[in-house]
C-alpha positions as CSV (number, residue, x, y, z in Angstrom):
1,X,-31.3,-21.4,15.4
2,X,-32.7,-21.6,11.7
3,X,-29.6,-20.6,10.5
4,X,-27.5,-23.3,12.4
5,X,-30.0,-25.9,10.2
6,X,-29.2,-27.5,7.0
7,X,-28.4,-24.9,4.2
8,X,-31.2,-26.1,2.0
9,X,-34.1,-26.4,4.7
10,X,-32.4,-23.1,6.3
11,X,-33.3,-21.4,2.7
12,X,-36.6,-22.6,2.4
13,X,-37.6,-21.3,5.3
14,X,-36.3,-18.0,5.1
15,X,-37.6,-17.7,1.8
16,X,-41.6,-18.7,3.6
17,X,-41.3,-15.4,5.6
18,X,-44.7,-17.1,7.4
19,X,-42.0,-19.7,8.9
20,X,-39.4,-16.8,10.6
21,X,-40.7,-15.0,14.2
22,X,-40.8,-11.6,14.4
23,X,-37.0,-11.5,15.6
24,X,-35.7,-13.5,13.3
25,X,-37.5,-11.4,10.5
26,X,-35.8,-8.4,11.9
27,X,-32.4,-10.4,11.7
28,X,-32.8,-10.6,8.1
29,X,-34.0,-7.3,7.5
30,X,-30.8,-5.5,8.8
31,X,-26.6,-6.0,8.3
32,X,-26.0,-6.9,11.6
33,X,-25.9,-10.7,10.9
34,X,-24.2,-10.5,8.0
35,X,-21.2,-8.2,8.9
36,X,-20.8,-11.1,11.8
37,X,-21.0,-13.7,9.7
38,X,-18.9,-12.4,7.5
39,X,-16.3,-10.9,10.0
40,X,-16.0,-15.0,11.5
41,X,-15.8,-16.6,7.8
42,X,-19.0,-18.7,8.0
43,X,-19.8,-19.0,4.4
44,X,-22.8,-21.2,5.3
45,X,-24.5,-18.7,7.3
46,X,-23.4,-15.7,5.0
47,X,-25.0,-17.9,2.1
48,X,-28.3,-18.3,3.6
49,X,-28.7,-14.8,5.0
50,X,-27.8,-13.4,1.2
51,X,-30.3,-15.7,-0.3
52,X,-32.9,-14.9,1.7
53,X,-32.4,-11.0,0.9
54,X,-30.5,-9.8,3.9
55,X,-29.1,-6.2,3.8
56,X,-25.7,-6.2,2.2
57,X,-24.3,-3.0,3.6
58,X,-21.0,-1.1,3.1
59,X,-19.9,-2.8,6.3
60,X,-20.6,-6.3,5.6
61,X,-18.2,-5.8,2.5
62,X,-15.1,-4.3,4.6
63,X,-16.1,-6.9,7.2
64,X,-15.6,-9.6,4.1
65,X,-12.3,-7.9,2.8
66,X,-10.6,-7.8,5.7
67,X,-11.2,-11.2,6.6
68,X,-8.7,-12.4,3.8
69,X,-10.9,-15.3,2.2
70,X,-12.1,-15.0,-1.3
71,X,-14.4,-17.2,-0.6
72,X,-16.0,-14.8,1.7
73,X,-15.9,-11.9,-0.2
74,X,-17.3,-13.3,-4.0
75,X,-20.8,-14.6,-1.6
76,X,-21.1,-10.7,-0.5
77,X,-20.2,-9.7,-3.8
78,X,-21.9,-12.7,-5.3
79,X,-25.4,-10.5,-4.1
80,X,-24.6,-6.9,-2.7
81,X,-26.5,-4.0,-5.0
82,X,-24.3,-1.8,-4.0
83,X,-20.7,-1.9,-3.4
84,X,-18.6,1.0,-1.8
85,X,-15.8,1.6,-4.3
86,X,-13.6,3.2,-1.8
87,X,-13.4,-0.2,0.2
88,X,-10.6,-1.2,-2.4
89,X,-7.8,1.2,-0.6
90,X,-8.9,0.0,2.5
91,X,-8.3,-3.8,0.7
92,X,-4.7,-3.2,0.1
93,X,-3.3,-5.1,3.4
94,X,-5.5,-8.3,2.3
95,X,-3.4,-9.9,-0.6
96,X,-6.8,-12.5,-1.3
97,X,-9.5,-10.5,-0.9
98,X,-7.5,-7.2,-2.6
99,X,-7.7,-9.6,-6.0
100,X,-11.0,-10.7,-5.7
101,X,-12.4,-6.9,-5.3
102,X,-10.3,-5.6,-8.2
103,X,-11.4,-8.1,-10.4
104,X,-14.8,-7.7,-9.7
105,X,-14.4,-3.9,-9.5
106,X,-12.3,-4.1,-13.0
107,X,-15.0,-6.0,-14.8
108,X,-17.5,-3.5,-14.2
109,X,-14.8,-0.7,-15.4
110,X,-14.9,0.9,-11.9
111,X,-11.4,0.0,-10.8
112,X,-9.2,2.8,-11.6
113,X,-12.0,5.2,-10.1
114,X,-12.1,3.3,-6.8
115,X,-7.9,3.0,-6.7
116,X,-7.7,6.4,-5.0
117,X,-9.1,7.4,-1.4
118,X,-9.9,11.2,-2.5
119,X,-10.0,12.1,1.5
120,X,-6.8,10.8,2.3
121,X,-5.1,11.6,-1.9
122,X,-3.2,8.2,-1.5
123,X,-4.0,5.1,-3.7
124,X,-4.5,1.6,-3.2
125,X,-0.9,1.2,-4.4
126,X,0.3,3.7,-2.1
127,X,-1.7,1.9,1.3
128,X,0.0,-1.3,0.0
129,X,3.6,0.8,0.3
130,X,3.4,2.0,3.8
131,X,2.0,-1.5,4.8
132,X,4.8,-3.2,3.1
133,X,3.0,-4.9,1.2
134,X,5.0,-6.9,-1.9
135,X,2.2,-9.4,-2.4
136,X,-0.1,-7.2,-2.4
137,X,1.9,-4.6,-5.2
138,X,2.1,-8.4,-6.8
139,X,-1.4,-8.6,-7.2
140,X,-2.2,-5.2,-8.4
141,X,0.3,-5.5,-11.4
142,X,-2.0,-8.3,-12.7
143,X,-4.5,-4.9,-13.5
144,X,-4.0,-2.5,-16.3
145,X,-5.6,-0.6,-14.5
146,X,-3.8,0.0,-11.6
147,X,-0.4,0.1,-13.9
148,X,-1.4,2.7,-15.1
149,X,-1.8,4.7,-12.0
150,X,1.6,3.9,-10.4
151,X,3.4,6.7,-10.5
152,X,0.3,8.7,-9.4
153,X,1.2,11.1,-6.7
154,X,-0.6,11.9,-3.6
155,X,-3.5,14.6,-3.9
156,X,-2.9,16.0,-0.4
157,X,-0.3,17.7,1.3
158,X,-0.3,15.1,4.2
159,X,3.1,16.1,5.5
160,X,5.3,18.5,3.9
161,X,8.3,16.5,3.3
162,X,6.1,13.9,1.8
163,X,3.7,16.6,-0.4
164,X,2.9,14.8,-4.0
165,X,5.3,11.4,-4.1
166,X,4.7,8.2,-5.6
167,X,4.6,5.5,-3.9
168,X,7.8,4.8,-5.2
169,X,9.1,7.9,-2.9
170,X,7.1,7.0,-0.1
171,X,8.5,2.9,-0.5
172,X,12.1,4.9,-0.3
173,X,11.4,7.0,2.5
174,X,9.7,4.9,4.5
175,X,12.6,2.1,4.3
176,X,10.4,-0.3,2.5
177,X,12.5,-2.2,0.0
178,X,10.5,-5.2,-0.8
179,X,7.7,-2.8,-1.7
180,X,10.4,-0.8,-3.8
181,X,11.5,-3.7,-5.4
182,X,8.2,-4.9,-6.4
183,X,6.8,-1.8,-7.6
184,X,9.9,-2.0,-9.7
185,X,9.5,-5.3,-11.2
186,X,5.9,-6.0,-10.9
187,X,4.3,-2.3,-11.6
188,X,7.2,-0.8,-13.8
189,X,7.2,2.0,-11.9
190,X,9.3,5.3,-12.9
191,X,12.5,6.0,-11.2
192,X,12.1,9.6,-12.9
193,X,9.5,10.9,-11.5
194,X,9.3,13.9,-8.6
195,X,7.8,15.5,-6.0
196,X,6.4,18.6,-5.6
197,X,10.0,19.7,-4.2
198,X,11.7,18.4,-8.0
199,X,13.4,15.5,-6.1
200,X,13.3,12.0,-7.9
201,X,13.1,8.8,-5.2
202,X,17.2,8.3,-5.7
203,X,17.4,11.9,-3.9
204,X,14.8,10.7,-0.9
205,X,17.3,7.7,-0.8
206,X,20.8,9.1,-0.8
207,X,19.5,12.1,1.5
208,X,18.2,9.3,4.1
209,X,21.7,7.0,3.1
210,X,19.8,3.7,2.6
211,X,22.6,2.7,0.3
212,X,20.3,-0.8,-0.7
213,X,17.4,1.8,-2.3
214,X,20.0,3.8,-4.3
215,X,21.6,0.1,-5.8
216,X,18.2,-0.5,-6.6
217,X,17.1,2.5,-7.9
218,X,20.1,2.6,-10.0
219,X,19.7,-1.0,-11.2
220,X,16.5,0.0,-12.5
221,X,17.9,2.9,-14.6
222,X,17.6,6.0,-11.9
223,X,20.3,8.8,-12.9
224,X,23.3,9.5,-10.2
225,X,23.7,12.8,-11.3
226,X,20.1,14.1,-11.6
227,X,19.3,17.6,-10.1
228,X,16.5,18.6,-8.0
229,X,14.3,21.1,-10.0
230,X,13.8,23.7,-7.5
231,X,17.9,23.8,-5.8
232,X,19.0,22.1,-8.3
233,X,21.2,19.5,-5.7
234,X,22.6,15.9,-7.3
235,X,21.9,13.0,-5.2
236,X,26.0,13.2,-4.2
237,X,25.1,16.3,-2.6
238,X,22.0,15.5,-0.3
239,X,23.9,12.1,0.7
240,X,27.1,14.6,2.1
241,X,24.3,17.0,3.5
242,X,22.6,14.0,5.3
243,X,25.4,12.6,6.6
244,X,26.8,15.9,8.2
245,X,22.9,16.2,9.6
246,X,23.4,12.8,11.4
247,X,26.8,13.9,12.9
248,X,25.4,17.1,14.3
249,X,22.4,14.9,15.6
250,X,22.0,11.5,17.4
251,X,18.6,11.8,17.6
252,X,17.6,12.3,14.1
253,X,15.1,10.4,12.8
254,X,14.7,6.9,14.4
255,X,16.6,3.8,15.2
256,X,15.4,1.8,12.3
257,X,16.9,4.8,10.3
258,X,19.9,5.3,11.4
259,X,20.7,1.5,11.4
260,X,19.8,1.6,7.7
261,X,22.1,4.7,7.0
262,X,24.8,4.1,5.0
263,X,26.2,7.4,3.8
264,X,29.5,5.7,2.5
265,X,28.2,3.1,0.5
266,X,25.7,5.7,-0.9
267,X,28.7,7.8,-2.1
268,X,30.3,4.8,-3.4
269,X,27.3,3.4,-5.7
270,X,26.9,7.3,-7.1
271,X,30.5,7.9,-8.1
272,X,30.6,4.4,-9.2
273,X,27.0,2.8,-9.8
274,X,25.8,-0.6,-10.9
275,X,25.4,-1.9,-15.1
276,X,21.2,-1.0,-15.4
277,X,19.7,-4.4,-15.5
278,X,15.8,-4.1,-14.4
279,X,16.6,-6.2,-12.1
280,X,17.5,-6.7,-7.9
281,X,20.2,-7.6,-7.0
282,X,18.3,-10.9,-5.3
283,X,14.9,-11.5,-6.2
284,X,13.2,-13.7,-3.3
285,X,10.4,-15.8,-4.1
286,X,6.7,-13.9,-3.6
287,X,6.1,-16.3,-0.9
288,X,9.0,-15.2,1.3
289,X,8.0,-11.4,0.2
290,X,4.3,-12.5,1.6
291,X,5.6,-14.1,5.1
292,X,8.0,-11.0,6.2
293,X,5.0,-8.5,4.7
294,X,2.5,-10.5,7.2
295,X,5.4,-10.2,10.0
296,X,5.3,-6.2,9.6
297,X,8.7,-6.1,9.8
298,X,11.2,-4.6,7.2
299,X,13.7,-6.3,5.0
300,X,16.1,-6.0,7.6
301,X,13.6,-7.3,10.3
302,X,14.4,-4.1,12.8
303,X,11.0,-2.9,13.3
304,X,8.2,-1.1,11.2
305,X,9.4,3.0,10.7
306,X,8.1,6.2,12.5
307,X,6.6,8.2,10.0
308,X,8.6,11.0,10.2
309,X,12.1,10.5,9.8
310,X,13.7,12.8,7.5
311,X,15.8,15.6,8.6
312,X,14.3,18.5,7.8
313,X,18.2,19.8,7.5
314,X,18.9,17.4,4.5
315,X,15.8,19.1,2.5
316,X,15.6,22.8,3.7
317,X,19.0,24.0,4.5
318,X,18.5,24.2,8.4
319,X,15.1,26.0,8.4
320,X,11.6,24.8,8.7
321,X,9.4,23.0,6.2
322,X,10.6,23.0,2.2
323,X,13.0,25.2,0.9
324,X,10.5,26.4,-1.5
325,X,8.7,27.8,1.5
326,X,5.7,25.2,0.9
């Protein structure tokens, strides 16, 4: 009850340790108040339980970042000792809170350290790709820091068709195009850069045959006739091989793939591709980018991917895995 009382009378009591029983002594001394305060967004209660020297644990920060309120968060942050760096990946599906913790993180030059989840190799930029996440990107172009890591590619070999991609790739393979987009525009992000197979994101594109990526890709300046390093195959070639795959199978990948595919179009835009502008073709306002993110739907509003949904055929030639044996 004597934290239901008026915040100022709540605070002087707390801080008279004589005043509190043994339980609610014990309250204070542990996180378990906190993280439930924190988890329900009472700022009041949070307040008085910080002020009076609570424990500010690891888990009463996530519990404040994933609650989406600044508010929330700068009280934990306002008087935590210790805050877990590696909460920031997990911060990259909370637009409000994600800007609050990188600021706070960037001020105390920590923020390019805690941008990458070193268990899982991905970044806070790549977490905010497979969510689809545009805000989100939005947010972390506001950070130097996080600029300067966007064409960082993932540590671990988490699947061998996605093995050291961008989050560009990743945006392209995973059908995400507002996150493509905004990593574009927002985070000036490379359209040059490959994977550890040599293939650029317009290659992940035209072999999948989501003809929207590779008119955004080129828009942004991404060559139609680049070669992978290792076979050496233009993005022409891997649209043709993808296509012939999706013939020969009618279960490849998923239904929100093969309603994307568009292996005509793709052929189209490479023989004959868009004037490089920098720009989308339609640029919707960051507020329409936030409300179909929150939906956790795609552009297209079909459904969130299956995470595996490249033809192995399209990258290896019929066999198993890469075709650099990897």
């Amino acid at each position: 009850g004597i934290l239901r009382r008026d915040p100022t009378a709540s605070i002087a009591a707390l801080n008279d340790r004589t005043m509190l029983t043994e339980d609610q002594a014990a309250i204070v001394r542990t996180d378990g108040a906190c993280v439930a305060a924190a988890a329900a967004g009472d700022v009041k209660t949070l307040r008085v339980l910080c002020i009076a020297g609570a424990k500010l644990s690891d888990a009463v920060v996530r519990a404040a970042i994933q609650t989406n309120c600044a508010h929330v968060l700068r009280v934990v942050l306002q008087y935590a000792e210790n805050v877990p760096l590696g909460a920031l990946v997990e911060a990259a599906d909370f637009p409000e809170t994600f800007e609050v913790y990188a600021g706070y993180l960037s001020e105390y030059g920590e923020l390019e350290k805690a941008a990458q989840d070193r268990k899982q190799g991905l970044t806070c930029v790549h977490v905010a790709v497979l969510h689809n996440r545009p805000d989100v990107i939005a947010v972390a172009a506001k950070f130097q820091e996080l600029r300067a890591i966007v064409d960082a590619k993932t540590t671990l070999d988490m699947q061998l068709q996605s093995s050291k991609q961008t989050a560009l790739h990743q945006a392209c393979r995973y059908c995400h195009y507002d996150a493509a987009a905004a990593l574009l525009e927002f985070m000036k992000a490379s359209p040059h850069v490959v994977d550890v197979a040599g293939r650029a994101p317009i290659h992940v594109a035209a072999a999948l045959g989501f003809a929207s990526f590779v008119d955004l890709l080129l828009r942004f300046g991404a060559s139609p006739t680049a070669k992978e390093k290792q076979l050496g195959r233009t993005p022409l070639e891997l649209c043709a091989l993808g296509a012939k795959a999706q013939k020969k199978s009618t279960t490849m990948g998923n239904q929100h793939g093969r309603e994307h595919a568009d292996y005509d179009a793709c052929v189209r835009l490479i023989q004959a591709p868009p004037a490089v502008t920098r720009r989308r073709p339609t640029a919707p306002s960051l507020k329409r980018l936030q409300s179909k993110a929150q939906s956790g739907l795609c552009h297209c509003k079909c459904g969130p991917p299956i995470m595996d949904d490249i033809p192995p055929l399209v990258f290896c030639g019929g066999g198993g895995g890469l075709a650099d044996g990897s």
